[in-house]
C-alpha positions in Angstrom: 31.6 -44.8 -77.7 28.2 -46.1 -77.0 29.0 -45.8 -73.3 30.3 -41.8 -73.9 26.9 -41.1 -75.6 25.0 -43.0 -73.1 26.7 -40.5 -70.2 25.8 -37.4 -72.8 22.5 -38.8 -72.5 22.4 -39.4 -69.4 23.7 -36.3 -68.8 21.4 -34.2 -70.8 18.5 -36.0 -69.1 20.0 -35.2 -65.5 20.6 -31.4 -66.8 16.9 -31.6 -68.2 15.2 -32.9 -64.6 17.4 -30.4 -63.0 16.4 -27.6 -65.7 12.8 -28.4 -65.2 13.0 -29.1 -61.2 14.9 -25.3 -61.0 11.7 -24.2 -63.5 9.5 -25.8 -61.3 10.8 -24.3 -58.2 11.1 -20.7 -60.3 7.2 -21.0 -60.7 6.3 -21.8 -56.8 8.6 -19.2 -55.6 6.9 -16.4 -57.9 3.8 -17.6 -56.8 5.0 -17.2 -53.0 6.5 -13.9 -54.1 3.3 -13.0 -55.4 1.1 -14.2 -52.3 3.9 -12.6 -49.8 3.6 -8.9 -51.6 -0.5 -9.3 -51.8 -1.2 -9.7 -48.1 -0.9 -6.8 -45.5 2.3 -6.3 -44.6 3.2 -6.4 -41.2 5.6 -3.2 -41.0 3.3 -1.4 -42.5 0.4 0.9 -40.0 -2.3 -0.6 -39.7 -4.8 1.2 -37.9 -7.4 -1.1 -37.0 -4.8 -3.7 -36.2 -2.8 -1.2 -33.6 -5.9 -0.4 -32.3 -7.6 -4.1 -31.5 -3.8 -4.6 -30.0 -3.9 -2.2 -27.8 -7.5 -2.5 -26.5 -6.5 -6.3 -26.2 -3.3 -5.3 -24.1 -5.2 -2.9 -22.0 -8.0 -5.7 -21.6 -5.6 -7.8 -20.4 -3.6 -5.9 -18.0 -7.0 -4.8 -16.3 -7.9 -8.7 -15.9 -4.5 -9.2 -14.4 -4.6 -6.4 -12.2 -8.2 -7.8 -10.9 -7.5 -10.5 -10.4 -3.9 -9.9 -8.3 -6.2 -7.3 -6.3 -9.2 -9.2 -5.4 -8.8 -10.6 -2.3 -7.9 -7.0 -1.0 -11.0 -5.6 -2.5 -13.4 -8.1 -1.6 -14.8 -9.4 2.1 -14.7 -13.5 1.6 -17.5 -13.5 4.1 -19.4 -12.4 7.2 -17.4 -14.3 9.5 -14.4 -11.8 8.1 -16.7 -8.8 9.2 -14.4 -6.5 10.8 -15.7 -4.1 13.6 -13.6 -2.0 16.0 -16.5 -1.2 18.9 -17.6 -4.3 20.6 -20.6 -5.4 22.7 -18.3 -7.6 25.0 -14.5 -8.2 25.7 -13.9 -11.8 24.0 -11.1 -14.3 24.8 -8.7 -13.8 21.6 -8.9 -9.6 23.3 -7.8 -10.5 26.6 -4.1 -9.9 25.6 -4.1 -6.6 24.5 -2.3 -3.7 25.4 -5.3 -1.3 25.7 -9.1 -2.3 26.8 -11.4 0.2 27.8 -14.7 0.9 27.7 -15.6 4.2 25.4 -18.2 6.4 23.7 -17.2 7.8 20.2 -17.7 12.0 20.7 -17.0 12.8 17.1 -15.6 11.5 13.4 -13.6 13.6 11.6 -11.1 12.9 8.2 -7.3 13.8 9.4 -4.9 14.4 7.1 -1.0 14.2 8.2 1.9 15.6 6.0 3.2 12.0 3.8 -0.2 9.9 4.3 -3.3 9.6 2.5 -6.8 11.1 4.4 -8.0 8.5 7.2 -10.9 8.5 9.5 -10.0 9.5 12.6 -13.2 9.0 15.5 -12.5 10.7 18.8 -13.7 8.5 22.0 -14.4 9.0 25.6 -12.9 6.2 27.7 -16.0 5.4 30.3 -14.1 2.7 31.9 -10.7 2.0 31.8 -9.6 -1.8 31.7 -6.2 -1.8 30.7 -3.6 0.8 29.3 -6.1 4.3 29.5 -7.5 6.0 31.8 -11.0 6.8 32.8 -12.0 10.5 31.0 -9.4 9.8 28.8 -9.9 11.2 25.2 -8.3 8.8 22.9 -7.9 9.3 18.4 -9.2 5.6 17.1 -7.9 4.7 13.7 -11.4 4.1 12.1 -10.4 3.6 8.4 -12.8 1.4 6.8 -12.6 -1.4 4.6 -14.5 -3.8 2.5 -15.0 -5.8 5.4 -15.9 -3.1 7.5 -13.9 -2.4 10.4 -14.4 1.2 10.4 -16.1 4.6 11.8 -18.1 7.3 10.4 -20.8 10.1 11.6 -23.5 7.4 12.2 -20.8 6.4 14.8 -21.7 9.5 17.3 -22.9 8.6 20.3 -22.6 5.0 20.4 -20.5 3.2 23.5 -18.9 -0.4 23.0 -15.4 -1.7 24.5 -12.0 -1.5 22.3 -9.4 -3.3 22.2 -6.0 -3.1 20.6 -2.8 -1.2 20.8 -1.5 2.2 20.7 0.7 3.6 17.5 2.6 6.4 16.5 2.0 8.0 13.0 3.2 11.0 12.0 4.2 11.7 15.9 0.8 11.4 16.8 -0.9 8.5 19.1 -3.7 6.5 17.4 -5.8 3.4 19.2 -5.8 0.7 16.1 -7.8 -2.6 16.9 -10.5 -4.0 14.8 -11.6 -7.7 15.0 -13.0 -10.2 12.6 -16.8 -11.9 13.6 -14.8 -15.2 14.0 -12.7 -14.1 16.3 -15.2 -12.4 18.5 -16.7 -15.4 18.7 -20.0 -14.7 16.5 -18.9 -17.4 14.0 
């Protein structure tokens, strides 16, 4: 019998420890409860909070896109200067379809059905060298870019050699041939 009341104690005691572990546990999870309903809730709307999100998102995809797009926006240097009238015919142009001498007569902005506005800059050929003819008028594609490479009204009147190839856009035959400083030989 001493061994049966020994269990019943034993017993009791494991139902106790159990009784005041559960009690215990009872207490933490009310005070977790408690914590969980006091904070901000996270389906609730929070203004400030959708705001500082979004302006973080937008922050963010800006950065990315700058970053993606900066080589095209930016000229790495002088010896990537790109110029389409040259003083001189140099070696890396001596394979080119077209090399003539010319004067530029005018620079207008052309617009063709499907394409974005480009600078167009109309040139006398002076001396043909190879693929004109002399008195030839020939459309130069003279869109600039951040490196240069292009024609504008300050343009007028000024003579220098091209050299490039002809191309069809829009059914319509433009000269397109600008080179860097490095490869004219300046750098």
């Amino acid at each position: 019998m001493g061994s049966g009341s020994a269990r019943a104690e034993k017993a009791q005691g494991l139902f106790w420890v159990n009784t005041r572990n559960r009690r215990h546990f009872d207490h933490k999870a009310r005070g977790f409860y408690f914590y969980m309903m006091t904070r901000a809730q996270p389906n609730r709307f929070d203004l400030r909070c959708w705001i500082a999100t979004n302006v973080c998102a937008a922050a963010g995809a800006g950065l990315g896109l700058l970053v993606l797009t900066a080589p095209v926006l930016a000229c790495r240097g002088p010896q990537n200067h790109r110029t389409i009238l040259l003083d001189a015919i140099p070696p890396a142009a001596e394979g080119s379809e077209v090399i003539a001498r010319v004067e530029i007569i005018g620079v207008h902005i052309r617009e063709l059905p499907g394409l974005r506005p480009f600078h167009v800059a109309r040139a006398h050929v002076l001396q043909s060298v190879r693929g004109t003819a002399d008195g030839q008028i020939v459309q130069i594609h003279a869109e600039p870019t951040s490196c240069g490479g292009g024609l504008d009204q300050s343009a007028v009147g000024r003579k220098g050699f091209i050299a490039g190839r002809f191309h069809l856009i829009a059914d319509e035959t433009f000269f397109i041939g600008s080179w860097t400083e490095r490869q004219i030989g300046k750098f």
